[in-house]
Structures are given as C-alpha cells and as structure tokens.
C-alpha positions as protocol buffer text, in pm:
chain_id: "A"
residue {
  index: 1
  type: UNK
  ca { x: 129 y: 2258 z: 1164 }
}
residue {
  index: 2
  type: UNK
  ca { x: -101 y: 1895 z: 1239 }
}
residue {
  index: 3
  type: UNK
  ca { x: 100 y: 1622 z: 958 }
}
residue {
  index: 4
  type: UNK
  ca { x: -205 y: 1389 z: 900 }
}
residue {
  index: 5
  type: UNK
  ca { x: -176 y: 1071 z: 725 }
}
residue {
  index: 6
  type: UNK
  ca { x: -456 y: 948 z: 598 }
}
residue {
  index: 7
  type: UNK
  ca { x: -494 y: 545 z: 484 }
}
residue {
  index: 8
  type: UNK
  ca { x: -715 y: 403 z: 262 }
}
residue {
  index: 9
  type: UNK
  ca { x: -825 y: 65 z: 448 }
}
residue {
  index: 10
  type: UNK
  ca { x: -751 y: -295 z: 292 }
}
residue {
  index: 11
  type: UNK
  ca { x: -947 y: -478 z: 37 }
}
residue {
  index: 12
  type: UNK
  ca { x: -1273 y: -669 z: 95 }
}
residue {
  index: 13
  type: UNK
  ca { x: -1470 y: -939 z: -31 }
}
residue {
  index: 14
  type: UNK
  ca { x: -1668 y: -655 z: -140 }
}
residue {
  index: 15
  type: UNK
  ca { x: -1451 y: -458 z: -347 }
}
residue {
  index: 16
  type: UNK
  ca { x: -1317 y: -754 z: -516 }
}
residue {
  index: 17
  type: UNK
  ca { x: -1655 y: -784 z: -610 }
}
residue {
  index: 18
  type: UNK
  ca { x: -1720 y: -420 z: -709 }
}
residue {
  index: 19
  type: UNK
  ca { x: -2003 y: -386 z: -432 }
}
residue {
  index: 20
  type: UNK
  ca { x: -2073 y: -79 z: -308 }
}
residue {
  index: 21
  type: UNK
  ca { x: -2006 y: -139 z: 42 }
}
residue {
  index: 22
  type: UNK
  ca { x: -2098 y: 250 z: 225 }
}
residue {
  index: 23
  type: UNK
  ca { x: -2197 y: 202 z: 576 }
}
residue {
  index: 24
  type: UNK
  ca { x: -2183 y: -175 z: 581 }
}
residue {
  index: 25
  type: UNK
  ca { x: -2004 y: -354 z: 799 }
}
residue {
  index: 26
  type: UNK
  ca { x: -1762 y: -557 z: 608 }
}
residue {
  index: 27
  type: UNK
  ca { x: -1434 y: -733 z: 717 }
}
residue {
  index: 28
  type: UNK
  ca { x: -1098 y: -708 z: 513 }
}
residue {
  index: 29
  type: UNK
  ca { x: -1001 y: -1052 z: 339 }
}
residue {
  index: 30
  type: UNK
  ca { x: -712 y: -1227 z: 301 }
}
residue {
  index: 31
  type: UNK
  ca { x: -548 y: -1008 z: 68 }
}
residue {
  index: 32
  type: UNK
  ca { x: -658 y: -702 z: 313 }
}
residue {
  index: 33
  type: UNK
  ca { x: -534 y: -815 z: 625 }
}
residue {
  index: 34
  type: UNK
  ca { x: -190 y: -920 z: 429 }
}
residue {
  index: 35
  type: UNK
  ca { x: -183 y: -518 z: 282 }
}
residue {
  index: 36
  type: UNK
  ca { x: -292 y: -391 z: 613 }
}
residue {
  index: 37
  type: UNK
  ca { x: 46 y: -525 z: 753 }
}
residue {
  index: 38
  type: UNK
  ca { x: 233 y: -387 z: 506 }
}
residue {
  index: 39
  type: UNK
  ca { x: 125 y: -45 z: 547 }
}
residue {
  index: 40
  type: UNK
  ca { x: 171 y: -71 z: 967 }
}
residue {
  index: 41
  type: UNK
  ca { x: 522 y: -215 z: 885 }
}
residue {
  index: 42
  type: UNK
  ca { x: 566 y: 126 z: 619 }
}
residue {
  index: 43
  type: UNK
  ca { x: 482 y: 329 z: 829 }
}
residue {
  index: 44
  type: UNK
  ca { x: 627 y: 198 z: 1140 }
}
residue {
  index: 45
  type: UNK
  ca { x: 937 y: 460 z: 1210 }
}
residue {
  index: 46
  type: UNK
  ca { x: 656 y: 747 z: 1148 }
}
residue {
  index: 47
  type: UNK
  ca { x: 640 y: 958 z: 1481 }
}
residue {
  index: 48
  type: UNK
  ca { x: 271 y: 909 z: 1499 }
}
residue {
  index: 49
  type: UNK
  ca { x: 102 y: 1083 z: 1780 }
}
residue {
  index: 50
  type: UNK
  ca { x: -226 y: 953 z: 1792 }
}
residue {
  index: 51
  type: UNK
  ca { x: -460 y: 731 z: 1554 }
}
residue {
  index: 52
  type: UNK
  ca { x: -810 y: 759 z: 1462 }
}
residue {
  index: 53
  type: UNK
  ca { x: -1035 y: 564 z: 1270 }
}
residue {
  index: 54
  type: UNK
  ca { x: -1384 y: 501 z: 1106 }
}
residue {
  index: 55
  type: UNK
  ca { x: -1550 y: 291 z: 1306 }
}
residue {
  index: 56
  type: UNK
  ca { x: -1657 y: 56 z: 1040 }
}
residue {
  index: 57
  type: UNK
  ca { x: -1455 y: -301 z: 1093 }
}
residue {
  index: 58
  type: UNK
  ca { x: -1266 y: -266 z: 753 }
}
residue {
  index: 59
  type: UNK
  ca { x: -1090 y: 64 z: 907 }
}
residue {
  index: 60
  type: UNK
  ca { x: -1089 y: -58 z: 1227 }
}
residue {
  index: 61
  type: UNK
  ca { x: -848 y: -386 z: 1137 }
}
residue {
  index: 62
  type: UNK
  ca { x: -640 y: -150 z: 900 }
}
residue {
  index: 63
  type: UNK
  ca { x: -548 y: 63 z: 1191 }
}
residue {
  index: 64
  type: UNK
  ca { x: -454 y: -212 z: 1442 }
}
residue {
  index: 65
  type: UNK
  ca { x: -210 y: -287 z: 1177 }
}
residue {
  index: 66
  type: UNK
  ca { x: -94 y: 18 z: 1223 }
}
residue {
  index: 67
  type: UNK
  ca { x: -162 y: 52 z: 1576 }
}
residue {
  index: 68
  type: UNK
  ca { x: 69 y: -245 z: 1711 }
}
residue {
  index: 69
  type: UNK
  ca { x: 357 y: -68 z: 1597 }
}
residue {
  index: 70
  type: UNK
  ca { x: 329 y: 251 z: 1818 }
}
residue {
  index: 71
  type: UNK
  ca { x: 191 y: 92 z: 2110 }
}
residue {
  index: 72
  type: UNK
  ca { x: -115 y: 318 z: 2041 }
}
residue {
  index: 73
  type: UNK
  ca { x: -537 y: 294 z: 2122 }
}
residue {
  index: 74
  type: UNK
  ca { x: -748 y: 384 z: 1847 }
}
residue {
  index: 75
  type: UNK
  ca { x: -1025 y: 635 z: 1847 }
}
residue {
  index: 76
  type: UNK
  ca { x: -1290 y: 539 z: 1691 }
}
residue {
  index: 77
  type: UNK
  ca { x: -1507 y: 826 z: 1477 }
}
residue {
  index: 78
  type: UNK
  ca { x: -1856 y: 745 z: 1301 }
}
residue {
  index: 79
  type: UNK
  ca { x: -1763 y: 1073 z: 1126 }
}
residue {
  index: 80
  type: UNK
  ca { x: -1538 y: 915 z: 906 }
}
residue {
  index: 81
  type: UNK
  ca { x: -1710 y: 669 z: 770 }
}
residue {
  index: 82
  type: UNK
  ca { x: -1768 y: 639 z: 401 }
}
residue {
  index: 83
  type: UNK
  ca { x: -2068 y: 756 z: 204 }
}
residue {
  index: 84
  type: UNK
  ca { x: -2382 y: 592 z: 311 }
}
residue {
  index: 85
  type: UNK
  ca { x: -2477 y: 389 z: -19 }
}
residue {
  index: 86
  type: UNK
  ca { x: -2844 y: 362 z: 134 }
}
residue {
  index: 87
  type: UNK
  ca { x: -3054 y: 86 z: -99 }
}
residue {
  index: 88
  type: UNK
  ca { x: -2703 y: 42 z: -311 }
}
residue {
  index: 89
  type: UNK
  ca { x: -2506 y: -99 z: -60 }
}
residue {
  index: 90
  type: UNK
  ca { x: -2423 y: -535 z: -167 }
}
residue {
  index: 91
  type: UNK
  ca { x: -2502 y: -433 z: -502 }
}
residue {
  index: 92
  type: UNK
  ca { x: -2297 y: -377 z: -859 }
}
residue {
  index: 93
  type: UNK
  ca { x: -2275 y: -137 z: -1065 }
}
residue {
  index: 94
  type: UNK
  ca { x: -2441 y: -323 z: -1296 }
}
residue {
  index: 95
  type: UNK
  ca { x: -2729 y: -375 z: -1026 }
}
residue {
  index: 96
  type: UNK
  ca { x: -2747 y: -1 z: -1001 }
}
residue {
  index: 97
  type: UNK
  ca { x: -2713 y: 87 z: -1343 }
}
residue {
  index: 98
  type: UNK
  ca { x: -2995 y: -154 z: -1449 }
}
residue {
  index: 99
  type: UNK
  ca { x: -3231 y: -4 z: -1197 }
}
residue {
  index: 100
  type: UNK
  ca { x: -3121 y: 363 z: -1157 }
}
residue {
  index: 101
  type: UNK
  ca { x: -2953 y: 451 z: -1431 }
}
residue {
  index: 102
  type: UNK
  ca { x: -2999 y: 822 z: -1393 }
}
residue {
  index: 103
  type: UNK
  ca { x: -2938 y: 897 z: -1063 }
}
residue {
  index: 104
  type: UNK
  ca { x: -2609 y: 637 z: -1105 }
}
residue {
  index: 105
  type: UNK
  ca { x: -2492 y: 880 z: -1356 }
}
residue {
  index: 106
  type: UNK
  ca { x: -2557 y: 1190 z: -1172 }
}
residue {
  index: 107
  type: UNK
  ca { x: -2374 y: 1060 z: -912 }
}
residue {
  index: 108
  type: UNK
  ca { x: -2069 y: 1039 z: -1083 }
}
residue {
  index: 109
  type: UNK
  ca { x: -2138 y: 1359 z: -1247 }
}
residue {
  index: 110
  type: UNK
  ca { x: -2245 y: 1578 z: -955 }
}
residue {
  index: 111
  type: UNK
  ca { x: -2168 y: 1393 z: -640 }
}
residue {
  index: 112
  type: UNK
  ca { x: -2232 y: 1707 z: -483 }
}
residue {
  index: 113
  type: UNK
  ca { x: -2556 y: 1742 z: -555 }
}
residue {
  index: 114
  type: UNK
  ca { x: -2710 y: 1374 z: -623 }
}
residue {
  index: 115
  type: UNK
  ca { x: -2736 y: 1082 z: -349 }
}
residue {
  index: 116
  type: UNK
  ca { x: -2887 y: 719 z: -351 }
}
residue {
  index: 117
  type: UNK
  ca { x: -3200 y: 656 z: -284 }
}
residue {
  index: 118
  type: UNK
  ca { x: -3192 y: 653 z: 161 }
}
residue {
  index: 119
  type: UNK
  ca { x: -2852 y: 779 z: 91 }
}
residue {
  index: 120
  type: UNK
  ca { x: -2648 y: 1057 z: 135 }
}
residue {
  index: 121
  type: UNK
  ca { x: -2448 y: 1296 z: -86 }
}
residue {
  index: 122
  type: UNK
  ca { x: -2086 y: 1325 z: -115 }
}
residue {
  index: 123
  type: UNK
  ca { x: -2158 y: 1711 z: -22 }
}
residue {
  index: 124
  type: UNK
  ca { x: -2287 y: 1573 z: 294 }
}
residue {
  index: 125
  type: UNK
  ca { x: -2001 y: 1369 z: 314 }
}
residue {
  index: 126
  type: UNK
  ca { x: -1801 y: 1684 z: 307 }
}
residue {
  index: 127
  type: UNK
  ca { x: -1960 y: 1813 z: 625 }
}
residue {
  index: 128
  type: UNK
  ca { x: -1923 y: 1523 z: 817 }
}
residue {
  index: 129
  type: UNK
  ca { x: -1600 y: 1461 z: 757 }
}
residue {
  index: 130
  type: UNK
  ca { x: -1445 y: 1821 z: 736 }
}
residue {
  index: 131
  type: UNK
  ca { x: -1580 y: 1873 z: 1093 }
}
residue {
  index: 132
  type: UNK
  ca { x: -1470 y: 1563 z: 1223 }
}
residue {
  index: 133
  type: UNK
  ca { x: -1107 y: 1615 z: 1074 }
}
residue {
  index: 134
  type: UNK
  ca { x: -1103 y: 1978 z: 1225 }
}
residue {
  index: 135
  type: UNK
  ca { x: -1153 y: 1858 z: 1541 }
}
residue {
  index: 136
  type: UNK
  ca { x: -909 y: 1650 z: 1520 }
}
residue {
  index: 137
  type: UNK
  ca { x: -630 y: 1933 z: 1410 }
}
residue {
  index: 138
  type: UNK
  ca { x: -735 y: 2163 z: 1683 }
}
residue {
  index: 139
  type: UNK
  ca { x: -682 y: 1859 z: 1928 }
}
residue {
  index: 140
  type: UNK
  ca { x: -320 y: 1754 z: 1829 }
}
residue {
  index: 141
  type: UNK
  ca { x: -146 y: 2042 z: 1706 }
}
residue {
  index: 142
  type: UNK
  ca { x: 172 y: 1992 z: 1589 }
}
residue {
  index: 143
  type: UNK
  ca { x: 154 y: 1632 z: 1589 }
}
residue {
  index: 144
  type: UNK
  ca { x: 147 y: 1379 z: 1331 }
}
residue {
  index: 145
  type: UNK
  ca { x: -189 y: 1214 z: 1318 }
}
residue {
  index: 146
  type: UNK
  ca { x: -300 y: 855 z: 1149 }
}
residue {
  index: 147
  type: UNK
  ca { x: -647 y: 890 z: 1031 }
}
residue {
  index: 148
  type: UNK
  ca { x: -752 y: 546 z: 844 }
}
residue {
  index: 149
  type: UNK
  ca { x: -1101 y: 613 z: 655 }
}
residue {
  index: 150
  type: UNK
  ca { x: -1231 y: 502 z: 330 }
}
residue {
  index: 151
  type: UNK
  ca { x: -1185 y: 574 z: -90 }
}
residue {
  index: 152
  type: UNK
  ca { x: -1469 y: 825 z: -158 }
}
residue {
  index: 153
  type: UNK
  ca { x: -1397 y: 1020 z: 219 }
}
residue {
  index: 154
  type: UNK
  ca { x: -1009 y: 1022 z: 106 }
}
residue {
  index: 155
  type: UNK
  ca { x: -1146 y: 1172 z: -234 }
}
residue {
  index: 156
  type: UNK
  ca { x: -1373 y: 1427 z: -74 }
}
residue {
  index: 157
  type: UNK
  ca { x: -1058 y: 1564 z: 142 }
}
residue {
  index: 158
  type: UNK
  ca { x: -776 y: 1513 z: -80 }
}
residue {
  index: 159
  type: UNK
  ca { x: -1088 y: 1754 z: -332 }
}
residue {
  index: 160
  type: UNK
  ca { x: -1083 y: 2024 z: -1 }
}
residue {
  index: 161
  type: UNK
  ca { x: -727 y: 2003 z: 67 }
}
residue {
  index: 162
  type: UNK
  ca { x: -641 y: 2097 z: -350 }
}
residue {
  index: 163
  type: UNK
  ca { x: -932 y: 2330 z: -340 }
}
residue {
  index: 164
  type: UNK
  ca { x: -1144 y: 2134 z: -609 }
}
residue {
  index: 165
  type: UNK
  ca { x: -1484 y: 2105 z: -625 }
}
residue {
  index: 166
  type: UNK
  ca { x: -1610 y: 1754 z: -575 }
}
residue {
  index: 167
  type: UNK
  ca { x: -1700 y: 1705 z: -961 }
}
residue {
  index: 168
  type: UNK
  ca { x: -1284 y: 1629 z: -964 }
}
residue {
  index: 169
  type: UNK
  ca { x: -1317 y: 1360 z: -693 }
}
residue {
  index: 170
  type: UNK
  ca { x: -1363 y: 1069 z: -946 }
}
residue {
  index: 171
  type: UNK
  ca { x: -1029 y: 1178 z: -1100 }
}
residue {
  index: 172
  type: UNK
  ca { x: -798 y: 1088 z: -778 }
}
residue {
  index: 173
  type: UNK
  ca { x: -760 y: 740 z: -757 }
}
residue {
  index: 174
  type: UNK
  ca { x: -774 y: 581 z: -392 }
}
residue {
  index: 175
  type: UNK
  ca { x: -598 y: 218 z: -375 }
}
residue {
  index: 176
  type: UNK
  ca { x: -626 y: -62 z: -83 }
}
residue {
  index: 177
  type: UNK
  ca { x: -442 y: 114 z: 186 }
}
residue {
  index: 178
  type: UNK
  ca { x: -339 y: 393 z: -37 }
}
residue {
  index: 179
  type: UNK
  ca { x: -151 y: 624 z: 190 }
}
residue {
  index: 180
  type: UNK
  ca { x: -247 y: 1015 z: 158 }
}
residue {
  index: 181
  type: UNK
  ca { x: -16 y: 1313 z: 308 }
}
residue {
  index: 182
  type: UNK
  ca { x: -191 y: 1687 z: 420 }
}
residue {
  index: 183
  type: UNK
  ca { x: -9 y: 1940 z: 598 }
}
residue {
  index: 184
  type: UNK
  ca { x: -263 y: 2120 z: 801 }
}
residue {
  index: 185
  type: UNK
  ca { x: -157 y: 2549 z: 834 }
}
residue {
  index: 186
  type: UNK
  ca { x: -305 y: 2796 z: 1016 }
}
residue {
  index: 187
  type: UNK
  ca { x: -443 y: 2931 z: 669 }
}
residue {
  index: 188
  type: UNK
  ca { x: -295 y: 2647 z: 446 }
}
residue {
  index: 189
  type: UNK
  ca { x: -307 y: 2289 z: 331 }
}
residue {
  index: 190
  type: UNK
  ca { x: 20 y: 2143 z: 128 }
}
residue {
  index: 191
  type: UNK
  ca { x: -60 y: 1812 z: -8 }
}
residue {
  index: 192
  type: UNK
  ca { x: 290 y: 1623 z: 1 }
}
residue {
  index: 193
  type: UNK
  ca { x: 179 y: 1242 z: -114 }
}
residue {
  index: 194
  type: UNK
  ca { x: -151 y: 1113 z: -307 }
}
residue {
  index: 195
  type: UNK
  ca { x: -264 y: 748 z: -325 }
}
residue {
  index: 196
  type: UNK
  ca { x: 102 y: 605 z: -274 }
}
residue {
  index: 197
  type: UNK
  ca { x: 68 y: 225 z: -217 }
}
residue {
  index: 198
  type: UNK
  ca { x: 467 y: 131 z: -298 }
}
residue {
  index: 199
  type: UNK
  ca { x: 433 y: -127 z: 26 }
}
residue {
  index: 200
  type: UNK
  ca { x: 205 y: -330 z: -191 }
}
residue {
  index: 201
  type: UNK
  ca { x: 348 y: -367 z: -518 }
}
C-alpha cells in the first residue's frame, strides 16, 4: 500500500483575483507563503518518504515548505501541472464568459469533453496525471509520498480515486493548501481525508 498525500499549493495574486492561472508561472503571495508554512509545520511528524511536485513555481514554494522539515529534495514533474487554460490564462471569468460563453459553460458541464481554445481538456488532464501518479506508486511502494499539485488536478484524482466521472469534479472543493489523503491497493483506492485545511483556519 503507497499513502500519498496530496496538497493543494498556496494562494496567488491570481486566485485572489479569480484568474485562471493553468500553466502560468505564478508565485504564491503573502498570504501563500504564510499557508505554505503552515501546512509543512502540519505535516511535519508525517513519515514522508519522498516529495514530488508540479514544476510550476506556486507548487514548487509549497513543497519547500514542506520539504525543510524532512530534510528532503523535491522532484519536480511537468505531469502534474494544472490544466493548461490556453488563451484563458490572466483572465476572469467574467473575461471568459463575455467572450466564450459557450464553451465556458461546457466546460463546467463536460470538462471531459470541452477545452479552451489552445487548451486542453480535463480528460487530458486525466491522462497526464494518472500516468504520472502511477509511476510514482510503482516507484515507492509502501511509502508515504507528498505530491503537491494544483485544484482542478486534485479534482480530477480525488474524481478517479471515488470512481466518478469528471462531470462530479466541480462538486469537491480544493482550498489553498487543502490537504488530500489516497491509499493506493493493489486493486483499491480508500480515500481517508478530502480538502482538509484545519492548519489555516
């Protein structure tokens, strides 16, 4: 059995904002860095084997948090980075809506099926990120592994993990540095904890 905690990284300028951020490469703020150390100092007696990361710099500085308490590197993986926005990415909802209303909608609709424009879908999402987290059982079995991603990647796993199709990811909320719990089996995945961010509030 691989224990693998996954962590929502802290807030940006961006998502105090309510930009779509995706692939772009956008530091945590204040507030970020300060809920990035709480979650490193929560989850500092955790018997963590090994920690991975998106490489986007938002993950990235979560995970040091993290990190400095184990006396652990980080790996780096491009595979779990969040949904590539494409031409949304720095704008608002608003934005969107005003200029793509349909394809906004479908999105949140059937994210399986429907991606921005020079985007991706959250079905492709899926792929990425289900192979990338496979890998990453078969290399530490029976370890406890820290994987620090992003909201709509923690929504498309948490959706895998329940056995859900990705029409239900919209309905599991993902907080700044939300921390997520799957039990990876042979033939099974127990979800113990979902979008627990008690070492903020």
């Amino acid at each position: 059995m691989t224990k693998v905690i996954f962590v929502r990284h802290g807030q940006t300028s961006w998502n105090q904002e309510k930009r779509y951020q995706g692939h772009s490469d956008i530091s945590l703020n204040k507030m970020g860095v300060r809920q990035a150390e709480l979650v490193g100092e929560r989850l500092a007696k955790e018997n963590i084997g090994v920690i991975y990361s998106s490489d986007l710099l938002r993950s990235y500085q979560t995970a040091e948090a993290i990190a400095q308490h184990h006396g652990l590197p980080i790996i780096t993986r491009a595979g779990f980075r969040e949904i590539n926005f494409g031409l949304w990415e720095g704008l608002t909802y608003q934005d969107i809506m005003g200029n793509w209303p349909e394809i906004l909608t479908g999105m949140y609709s059937q994210p399986g099926e429907i991606s921005p424009p020079q985007g991706e879908s959250f079905f492709t999402v899926k792929q990425r990120v289900s192979k990338e987290l496979q890998q990453c059982i078969a290399d530490h079995p029976k370890e406890t592994v820290v994987i620090v991603s992003h909201g709509g990647t923690m929504r498309v796993l948490l959706c895998a993990a329940l056995n859900i199709g990705l029409d239900k990811m919209w309905s599991i909320r993902q907080d700044s540095t939300a921390i997520n719990i799957i039990h990876y089996l042979d033939n099974q995945t127990v979800v113990s904890l979902i979008n627990d961010t008690c070492h903020i509030e």
